[in-house]
C-alpha positions as CSV (number, residue, x, y, z in Angstrom):
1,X,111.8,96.4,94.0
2,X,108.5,94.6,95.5
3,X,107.5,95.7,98.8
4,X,106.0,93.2,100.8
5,X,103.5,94.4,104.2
6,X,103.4,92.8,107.0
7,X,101.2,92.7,109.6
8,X,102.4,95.4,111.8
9,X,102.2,98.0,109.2
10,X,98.5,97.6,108.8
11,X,97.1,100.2,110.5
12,X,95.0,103.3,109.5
13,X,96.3,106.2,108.8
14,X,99.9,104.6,107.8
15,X,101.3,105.2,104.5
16,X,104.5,103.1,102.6
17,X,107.3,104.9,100.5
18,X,107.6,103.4,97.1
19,X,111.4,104.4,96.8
20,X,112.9,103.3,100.4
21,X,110.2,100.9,101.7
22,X,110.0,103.2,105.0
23,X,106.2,102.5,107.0
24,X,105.1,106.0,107.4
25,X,103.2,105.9,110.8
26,X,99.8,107.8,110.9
27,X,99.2,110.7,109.0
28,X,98.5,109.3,106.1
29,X,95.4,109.8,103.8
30,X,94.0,106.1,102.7
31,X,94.4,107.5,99.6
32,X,97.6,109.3,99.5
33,X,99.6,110.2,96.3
34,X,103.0,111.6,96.2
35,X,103.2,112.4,100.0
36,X,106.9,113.3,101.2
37,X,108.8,110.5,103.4
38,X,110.2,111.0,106.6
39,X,113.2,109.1,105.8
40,X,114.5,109.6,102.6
41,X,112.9,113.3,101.3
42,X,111.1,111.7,98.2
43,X,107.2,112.5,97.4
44,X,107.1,108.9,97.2
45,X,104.9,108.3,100.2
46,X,101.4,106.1,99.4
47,X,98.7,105.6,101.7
48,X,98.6,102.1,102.5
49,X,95.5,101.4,101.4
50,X,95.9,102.9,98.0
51,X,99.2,100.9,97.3
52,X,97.2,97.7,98.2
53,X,94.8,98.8,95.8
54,X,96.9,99.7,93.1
55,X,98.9,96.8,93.9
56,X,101.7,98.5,94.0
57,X,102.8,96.8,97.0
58,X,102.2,93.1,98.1
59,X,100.9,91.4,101.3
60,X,102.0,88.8,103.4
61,X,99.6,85.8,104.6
62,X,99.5,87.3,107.8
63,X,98.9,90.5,106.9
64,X,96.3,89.3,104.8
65,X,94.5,88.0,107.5
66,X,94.5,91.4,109.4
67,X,92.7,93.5,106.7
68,X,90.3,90.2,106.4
69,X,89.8,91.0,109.7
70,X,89.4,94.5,109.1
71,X,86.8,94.1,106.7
């Protein structure tokens, strides 16, 4: 399963669970590995940053334009 960020999500400190898709909300190393998710008890978590790197994640347009933004 792709998961897809969208603007909203794009905020430091936020991470993204690779098994549910849940938007951890601050916290969050940029470059978090295995953290645990709120919602669904894996070490899954990724910091947001580090899944866009690693592409593990995609981005929408308008997302997009917020980290160009952020940059």
């Amino acid at each position: 399963m792709k998961i897809t960020l969208e603007a909203e999500d794009i905020e430091y400190g936020n991470g993204i669970c690779l098994s549910c898709a849940e938007i951890e909300w601050g916290g969050c190393e940029p470059d978090l590995h295995e953290g645990r998710c709120s919602n669904c008890d894996l070490y899954e978590v990724m910091g947001l940053e580090q899944a866009i790197i690693e592409q593990a994640v995609e981005v929408s347009d308008e997302a997009s334009k917020v980290l160009d933004r952020l940059m």
